[in-house]
N, C-alpha and C positions, 0 to 999 in steps of 0.2 A: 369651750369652757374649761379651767383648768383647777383642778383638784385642791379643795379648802384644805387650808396649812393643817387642822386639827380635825377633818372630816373624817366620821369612821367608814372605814374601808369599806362596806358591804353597802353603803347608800351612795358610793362613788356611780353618777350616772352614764349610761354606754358605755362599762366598758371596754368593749369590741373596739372604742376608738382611742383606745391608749396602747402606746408602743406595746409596754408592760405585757398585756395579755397576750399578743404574737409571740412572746418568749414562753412562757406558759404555754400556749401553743405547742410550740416547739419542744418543751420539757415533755409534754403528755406522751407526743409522737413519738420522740426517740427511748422516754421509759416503752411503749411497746414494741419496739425494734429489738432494745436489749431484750425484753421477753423470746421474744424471736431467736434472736441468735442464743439464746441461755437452752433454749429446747434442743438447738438444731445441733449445738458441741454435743450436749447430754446424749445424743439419740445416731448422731454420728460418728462421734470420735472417743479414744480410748481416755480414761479417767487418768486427769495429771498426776497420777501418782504410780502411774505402770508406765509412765516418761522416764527411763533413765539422762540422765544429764542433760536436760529441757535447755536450750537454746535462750537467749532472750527474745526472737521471737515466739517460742512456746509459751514463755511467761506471758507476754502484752496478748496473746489470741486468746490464751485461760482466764484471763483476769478482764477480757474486753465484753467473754463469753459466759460469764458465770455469774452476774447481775439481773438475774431474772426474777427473783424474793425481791430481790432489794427495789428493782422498778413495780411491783405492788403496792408497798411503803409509799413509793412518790404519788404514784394512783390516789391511797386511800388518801393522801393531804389535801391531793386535788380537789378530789371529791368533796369532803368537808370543807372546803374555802368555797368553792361555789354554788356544791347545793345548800350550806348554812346561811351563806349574803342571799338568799333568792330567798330563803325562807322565814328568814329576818326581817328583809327588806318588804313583802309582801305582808306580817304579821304587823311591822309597824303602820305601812299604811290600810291597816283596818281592810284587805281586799283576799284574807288566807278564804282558802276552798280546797278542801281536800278532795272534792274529786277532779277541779283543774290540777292539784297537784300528783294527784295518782294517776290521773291520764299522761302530762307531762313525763313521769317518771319510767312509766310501764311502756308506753309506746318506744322511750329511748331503748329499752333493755330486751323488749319482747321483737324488736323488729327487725331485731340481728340476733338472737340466742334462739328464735323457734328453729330457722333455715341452720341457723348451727347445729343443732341438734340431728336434724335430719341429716346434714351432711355427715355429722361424724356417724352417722347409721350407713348410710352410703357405704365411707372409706372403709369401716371396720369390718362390716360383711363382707365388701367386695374383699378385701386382705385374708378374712378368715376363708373364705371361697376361694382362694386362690393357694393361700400356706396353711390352712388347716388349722387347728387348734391341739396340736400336740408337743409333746415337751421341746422339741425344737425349734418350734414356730414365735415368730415373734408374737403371735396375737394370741398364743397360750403363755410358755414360761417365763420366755424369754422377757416380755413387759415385764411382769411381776418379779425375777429375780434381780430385775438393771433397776431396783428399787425406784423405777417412774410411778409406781403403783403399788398399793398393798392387796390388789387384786387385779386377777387375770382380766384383760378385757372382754372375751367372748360373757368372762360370768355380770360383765356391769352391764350388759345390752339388753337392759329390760325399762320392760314399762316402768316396774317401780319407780327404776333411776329416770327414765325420761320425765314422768311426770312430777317427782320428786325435785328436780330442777327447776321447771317450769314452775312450781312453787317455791321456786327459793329454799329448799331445806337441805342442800346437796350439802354436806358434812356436820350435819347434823342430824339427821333422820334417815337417809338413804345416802352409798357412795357416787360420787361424778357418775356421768353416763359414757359411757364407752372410752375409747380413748381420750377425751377433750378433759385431762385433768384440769385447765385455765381457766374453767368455770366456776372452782370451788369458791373466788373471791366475790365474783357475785351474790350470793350467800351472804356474806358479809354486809354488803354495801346495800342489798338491796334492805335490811335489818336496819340499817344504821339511816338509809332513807325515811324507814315507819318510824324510828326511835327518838331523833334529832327534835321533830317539830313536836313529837307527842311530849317531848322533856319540856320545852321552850314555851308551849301553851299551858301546859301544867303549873307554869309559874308566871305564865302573864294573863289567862284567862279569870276573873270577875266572880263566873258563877261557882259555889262552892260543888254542885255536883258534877260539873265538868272538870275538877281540876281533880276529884276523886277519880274520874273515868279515866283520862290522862295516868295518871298515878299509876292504877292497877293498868293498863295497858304497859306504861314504858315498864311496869315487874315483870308482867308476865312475859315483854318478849328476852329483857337482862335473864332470866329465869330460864327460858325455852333452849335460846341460842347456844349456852353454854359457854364456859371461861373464858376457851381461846378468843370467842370473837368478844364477847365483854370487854378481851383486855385491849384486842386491836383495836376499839372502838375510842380507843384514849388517843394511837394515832392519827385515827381520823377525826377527830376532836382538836388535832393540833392544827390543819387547819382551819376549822370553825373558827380557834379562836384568832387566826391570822384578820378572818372577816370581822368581829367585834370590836376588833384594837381599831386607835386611829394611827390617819398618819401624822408624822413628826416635821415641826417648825425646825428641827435642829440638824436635820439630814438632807433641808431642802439643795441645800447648795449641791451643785450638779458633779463637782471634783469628787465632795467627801462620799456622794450615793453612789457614784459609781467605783470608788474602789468596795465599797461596803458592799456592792454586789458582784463585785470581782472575788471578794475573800467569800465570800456564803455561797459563791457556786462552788470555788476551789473547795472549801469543807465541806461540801455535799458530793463532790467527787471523792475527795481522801473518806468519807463514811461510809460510803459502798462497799469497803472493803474492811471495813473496823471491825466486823469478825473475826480476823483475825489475832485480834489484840482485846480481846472481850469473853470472857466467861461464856457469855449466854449469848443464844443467838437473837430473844425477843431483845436482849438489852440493845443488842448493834442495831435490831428494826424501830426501836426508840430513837435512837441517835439518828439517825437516816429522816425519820419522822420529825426531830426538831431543825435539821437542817435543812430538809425540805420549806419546812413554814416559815424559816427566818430567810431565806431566799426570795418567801414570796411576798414577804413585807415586805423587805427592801426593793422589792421588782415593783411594790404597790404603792409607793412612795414618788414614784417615776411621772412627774406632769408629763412629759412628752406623749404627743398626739401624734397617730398617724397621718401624715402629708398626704401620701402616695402608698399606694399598695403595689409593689415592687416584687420580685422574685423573692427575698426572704421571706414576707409574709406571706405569697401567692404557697411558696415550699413550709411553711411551718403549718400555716392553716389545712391545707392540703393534708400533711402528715397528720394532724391532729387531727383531722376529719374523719379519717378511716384507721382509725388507732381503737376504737373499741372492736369494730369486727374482724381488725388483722387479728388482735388478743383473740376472742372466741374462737376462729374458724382456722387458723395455722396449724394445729399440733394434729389434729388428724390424718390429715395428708399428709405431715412430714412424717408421722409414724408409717404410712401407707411407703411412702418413699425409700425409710431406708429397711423394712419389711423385704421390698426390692431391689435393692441394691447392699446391703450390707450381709454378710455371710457370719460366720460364727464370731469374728473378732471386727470390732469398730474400727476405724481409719487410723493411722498415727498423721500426729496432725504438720503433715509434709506440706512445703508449699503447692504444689500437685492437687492432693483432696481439700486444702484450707481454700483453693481459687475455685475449684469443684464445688465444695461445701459454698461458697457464697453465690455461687450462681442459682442453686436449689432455695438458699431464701429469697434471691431476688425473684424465681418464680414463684415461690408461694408469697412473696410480697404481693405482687400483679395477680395470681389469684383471689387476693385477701381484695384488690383494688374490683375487680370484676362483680365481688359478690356487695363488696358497699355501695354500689350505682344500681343496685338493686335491692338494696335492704337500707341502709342506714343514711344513704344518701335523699330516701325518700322522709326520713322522717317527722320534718314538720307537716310535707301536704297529710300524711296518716294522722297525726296528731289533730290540725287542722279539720279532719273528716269526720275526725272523732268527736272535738267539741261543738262541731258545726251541730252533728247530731244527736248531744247532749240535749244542747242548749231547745231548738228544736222542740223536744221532748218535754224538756219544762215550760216551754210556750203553750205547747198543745194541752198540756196537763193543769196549766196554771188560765 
């Protein structure tokens, strides 16, 4: 079945069988890569700015390695394009449920951030057991003055911060937990998961005291959350409205869509870096943000159907697979890592440590693979367990 000339994007049915989404695939996974590698320069190697006369390859490793904000940006678009069309598409055909949709939501986030949390208790203990917490050690000053953090890690290893996570309040009520600063954006998303359908029902719900409940709900969480994420929530919003828009009669032809998504990748490359050439840095996370979403219209525009599932898609679904709990579960361990191998001064970044430095991601890539075939890998049969025993329950009850 192939994609109505003026059908809006989010009642496009199976996705999963248009080209299109294998590239989005793809986008998701390699924005968590650059996460990856943005940690692993920051935490191994010396700041390009104590580079005297940087080589051009110092330039392309800083500049390949320094996109780890800016792959959160692509995250929160993601996010808004496809938790918005699920929540859309489900509200128009009259079947919303918010505890299939809070089960849905919770089980994706809780069934790789609980095991995260414990791991980064693990690394940080075992690190501070091992180097101590004194002004030398990395798991006392050293974090805290390589500005990774505005606190020491020994002092965030508490319950507060554990539990504070596990609620979603980590930068707003309590700081990250231990080393694993990659979870603050969770926070964010998980927000913007309660806030999106409480908005959307507030203005398509009938009854008037539902639409007052919605109201005071979507205030008090704009209210609770605080500015910063108020305002990211306008990025992740720009994918939402990628899912609302239709697609276009005038882009069908296959020439004009594909330079048009030739030029929206190429500007979503050249934006990664548009901090440099911008005042503010929310302004470049803007930019990044609308080129993100016009990317993904134009990728959404794309009738091509998947034939064959072949190596690229077998390699992008893959990567995209285990893209949430590489993000969670990488930055503890790589702090454990260079705790143990790095001495008072980070690496200059020679080709020697840059081939060194990429062998330590590709292990913690394969560790991040190890812990997803045990966590995130499972999560529809968990999910599936879950509603089995809802539902269950309302049988028995009813």
């Amino acid at each position: 079945m192939l994609v109505e000339k003026t059908q809006p994007i989010y009642s496009i049915p199976s996705i999963r069988n248009y080209r299109w989404s294998v590239h989005l695939d793809l986008l998701r996974g390699l924005a968590a890569i650059l996460v990856l590698l943005d940690h692993m320069r920051f935490l191994l190697f010396v700041d390009y700015s104590e580079i005297t006369n940087p080589t051009f390859f110092n330039k392309r490793f800083y500049f390949f390695t320094g996109l780890g904000h800016q792959s959160v940006m692509i995250f929160f678009v993601l996010s808004g394009f496809f938790i918005s069309a699920s929540v859309i598409r489900t509200i128009k055909q009259k079947q919303w449920s918010w505890v299939n949709y809070l089960i849905t939501r919770l089980t994706r986030l809780y069934i790789v951030l609980i095991p995260a949390l414990f791991l980064t208790a693990f690394w940080d203990l075992l690190g501070i057991k091992i180097f101590g917490t004194g002004q030398d050690s990395f798991y006392g000053e050293k974090f805290h003055n390589n500005f990774l953090a505005t606190y020491k890690i020994w002092e965030s290893l508490t319950w507060q911060n554990f539990l504070g996570t596990i609620g979603f309040v980590q930068k707003i009520f309590v700081n990250e937990f231990g080393s694993d600063k990659a979870v603050w954006s969770l926070a964010y998303e998980f927000w913007y998961y309660i806030l999106f359908p409480a908005i959307i029902l507030c203005v398509c719900v009938k009854s008037l005291k539902l639409r007052v409940l919605y109201g005071v709900l979507s205030s008090a969480i704009l209210l609770m959350v605080g500015s910063e994420i108020r305002l990211y929530f306008i990025v992740w919003l720009m994918g939402a409205l990628v899912s609302i828009g239709s697609t276009s009669r005038y882009i069908s032809r296959k020439i004009i869509l594909n330079l048009l998504i030739f030029f929206s990748t190429l500007t979503l490359v050249i934006s990664l870096k548009i901090e440099n050439f911008v005042a503010s840095e929310k302004v470049a996370d803007f930019i990044i943000g609308i080129a993100t979403a016009v990317l993904i219209y134009f990728l959404a525009n794309d009738r091509s159907q998947i034939q064959k599932v072949g190596l690229y898609e077998k390699f992008a679904q893959g990567l995209a697979g285990c893209s949430y709990t590489l993000y969670l579960v990488h930055l503890p361990i790589l702090c454990f890592i260079r705790a143990c191998i790095i001495g008072d001064r980070p690496w200059e970044p020679d080709v020697f440590h840059v081939l060194l430095a990429l062998g330590i991601v590709a292990f913690v890539f394969l560790y991040a693979v190890v812990i997803y075939y045990f966590t995130e890998a499972k999560t529809d049969k968990l999910r599936k367990l879950i509603m089995s025993w809802v539902k269950s329950r309302n049988l028995n009850q009813a």
